[in-house]
C-alpha positions as CSV (number, residue, x, y, z in Angstrom):
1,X,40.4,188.9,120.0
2,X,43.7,188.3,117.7
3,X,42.1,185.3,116.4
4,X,38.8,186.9,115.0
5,X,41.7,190.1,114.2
6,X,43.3,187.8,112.2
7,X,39.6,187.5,110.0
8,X,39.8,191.1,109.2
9,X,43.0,190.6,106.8
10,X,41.9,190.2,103.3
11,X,44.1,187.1,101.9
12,X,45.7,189.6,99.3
13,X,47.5,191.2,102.3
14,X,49.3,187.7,103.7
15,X,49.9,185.8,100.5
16,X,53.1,187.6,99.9
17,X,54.5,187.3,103.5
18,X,53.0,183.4,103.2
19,X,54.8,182.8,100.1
20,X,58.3,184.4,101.5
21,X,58.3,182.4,104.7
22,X,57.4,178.8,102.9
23,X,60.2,179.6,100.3
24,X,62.6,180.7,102.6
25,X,61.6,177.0,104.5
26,X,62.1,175.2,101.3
27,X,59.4,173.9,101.4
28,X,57.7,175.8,98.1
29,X,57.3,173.3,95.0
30,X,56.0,170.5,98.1
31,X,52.8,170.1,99.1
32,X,53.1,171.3,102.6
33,X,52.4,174.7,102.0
34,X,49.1,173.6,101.0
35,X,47.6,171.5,104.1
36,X,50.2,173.0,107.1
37,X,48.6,176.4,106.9
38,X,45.8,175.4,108.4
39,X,47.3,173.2,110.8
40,X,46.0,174.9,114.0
41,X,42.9,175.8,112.5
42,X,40.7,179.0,110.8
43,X,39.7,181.7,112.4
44,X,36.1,181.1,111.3
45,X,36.4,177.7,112.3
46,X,37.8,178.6,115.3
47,X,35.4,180.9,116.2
48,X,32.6,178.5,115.4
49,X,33.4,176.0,117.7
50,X,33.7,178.4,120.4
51,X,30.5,179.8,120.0
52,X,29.0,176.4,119.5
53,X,30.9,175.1,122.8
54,X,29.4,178.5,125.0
55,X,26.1,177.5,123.9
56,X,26.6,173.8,125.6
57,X,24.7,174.3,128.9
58,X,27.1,173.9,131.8
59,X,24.7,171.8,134.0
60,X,25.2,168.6,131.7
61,X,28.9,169.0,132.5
62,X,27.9,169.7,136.3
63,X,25.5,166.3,136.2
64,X,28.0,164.3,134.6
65,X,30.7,165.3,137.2
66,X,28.4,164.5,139.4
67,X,27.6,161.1,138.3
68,X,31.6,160.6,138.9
69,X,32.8,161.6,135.7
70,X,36.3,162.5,134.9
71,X,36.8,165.4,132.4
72,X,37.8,163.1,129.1
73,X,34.5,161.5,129.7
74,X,32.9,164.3,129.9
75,X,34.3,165.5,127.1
76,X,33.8,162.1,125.2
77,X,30.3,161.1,126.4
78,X,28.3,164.6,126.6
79,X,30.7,167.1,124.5
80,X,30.9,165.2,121.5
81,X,28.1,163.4,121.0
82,X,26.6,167.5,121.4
83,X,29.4,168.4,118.8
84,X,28.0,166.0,115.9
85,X,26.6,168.6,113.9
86,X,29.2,171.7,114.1
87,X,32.0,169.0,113.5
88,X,30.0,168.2,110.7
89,X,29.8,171.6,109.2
90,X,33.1,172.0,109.8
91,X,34.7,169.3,108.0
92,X,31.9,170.6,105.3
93,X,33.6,173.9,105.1
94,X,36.7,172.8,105.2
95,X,36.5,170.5,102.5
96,X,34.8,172.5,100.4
97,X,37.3,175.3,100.6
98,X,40.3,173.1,100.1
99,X,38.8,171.1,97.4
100,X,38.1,174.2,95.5
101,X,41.4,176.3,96.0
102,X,42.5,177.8,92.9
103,X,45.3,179.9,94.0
104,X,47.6,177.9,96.5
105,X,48.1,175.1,94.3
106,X,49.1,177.7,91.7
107,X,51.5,179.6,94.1
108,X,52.9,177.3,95.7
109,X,53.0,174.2,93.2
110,X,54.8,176.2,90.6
111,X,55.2,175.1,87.0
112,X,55.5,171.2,88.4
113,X,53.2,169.3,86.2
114,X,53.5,166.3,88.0
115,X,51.8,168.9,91.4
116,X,49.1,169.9,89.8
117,X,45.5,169.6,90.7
118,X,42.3,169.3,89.2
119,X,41.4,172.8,89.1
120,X,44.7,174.0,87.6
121,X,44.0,171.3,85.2
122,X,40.8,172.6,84.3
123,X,42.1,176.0,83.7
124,X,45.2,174.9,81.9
125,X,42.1,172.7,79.4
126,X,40.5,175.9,79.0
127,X,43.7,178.0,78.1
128,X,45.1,175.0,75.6
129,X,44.7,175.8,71.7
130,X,42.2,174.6,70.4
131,X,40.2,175.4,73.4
132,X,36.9,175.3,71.8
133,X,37.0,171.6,70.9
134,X,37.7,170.9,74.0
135,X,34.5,172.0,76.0
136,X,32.6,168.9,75.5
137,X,35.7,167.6,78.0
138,X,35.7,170.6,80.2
139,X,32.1,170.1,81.1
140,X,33.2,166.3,81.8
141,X,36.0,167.5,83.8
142,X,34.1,170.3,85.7
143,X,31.2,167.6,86.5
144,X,33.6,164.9,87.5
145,X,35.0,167.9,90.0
146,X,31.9,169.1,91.2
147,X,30.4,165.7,91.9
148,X,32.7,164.9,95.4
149,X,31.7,168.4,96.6
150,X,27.9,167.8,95.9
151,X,28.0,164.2,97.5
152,X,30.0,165.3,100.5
153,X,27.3,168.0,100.8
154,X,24.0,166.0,100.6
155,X,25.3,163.8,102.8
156,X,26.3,166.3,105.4
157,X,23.3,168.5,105.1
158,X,21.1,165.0,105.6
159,X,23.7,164.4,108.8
160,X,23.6,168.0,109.9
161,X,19.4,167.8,109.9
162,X,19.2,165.0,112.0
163,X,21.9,166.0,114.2
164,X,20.2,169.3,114.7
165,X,17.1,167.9,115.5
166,X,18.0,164.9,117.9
167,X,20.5,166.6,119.7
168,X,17.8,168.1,121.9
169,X,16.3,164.4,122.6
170,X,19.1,162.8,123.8
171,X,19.5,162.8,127.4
């Protein structure tokens, strides 16, 4: 229950707190900020899995103990090979929404040039003078930034499809 609480806070409400505790770590100007706070995980990701993992029968688990299984092989010869396709739409998601932040980079990277990542680069090309010279490069730019997201995507949605689909076959 405090993990799917913990969905109901709009990010507006944390990002001050957020920024408060990293500065007062040092740690502000780094790029820590930017992959720790996910360290142990989303709640929607979270919250995914578990729904995923409740849906995994418990006789396989029963059959396999059965058979003389431990519970890592369990875990690494029924669980996971099940887990293909939510893993998979996990790291989707989670790429996706990292790849794509706007406003971590920009709170937490400060005015370091050096920190800054392609979609504060983008935005700074936009806001340069002169902007309207540059589109023919922003397009470029916005293209060359879109393209991972798009190829990371068709071949996960190909992945997640078969997955889907042959994960009631195997046996």
């Amino acid at each position: 229950m405090l993990v799917l609480a913990t969905m109901m806070l709009p990010g507006a409400v944390t990002m001050i707190p957020t920024f408060l505790i990293w500065n007062a770590l040092g740690q502000v100007g780094t790029l820590t900020p930017l992959w720790a706070g996910n360290l142990f995980g989303s709640a929607f990701y979270i919250f995914l899995l578990r729904q995923f993992f409740r849906s995994i029968p418990y006789e396989l688990s029963d059959a396999a103990r059965i058979d003389g299984a431990n519970d890592f092989r369990i875990w690494w010869s029924v669980v996971m090979p099940l887990s293909k396709p939510v893993l998979a739409t996990v790291g989707i998601f989670a790429f996706q929404s990292t790849w794509d932040d706007f406003l971590g980079p920009l709170i937490y990277m400060g005015q370091n040039p050096d920190m800054r990542t392609l979609s504060i680069g983008l935005y700074q090309l936009r806001n340069t003078p002169g902007g309207d010279n540059l589109m023919p490069y922003l397009m470029a730019a916005s293209m060359v930034m879109m393209l991972p997201i798009l190829l990371i995507f068709g071949f996960g949605q190909r992945y997640l499809v078969r997955g889907v689909t042959m994960s009631g076959l195997k046996g």
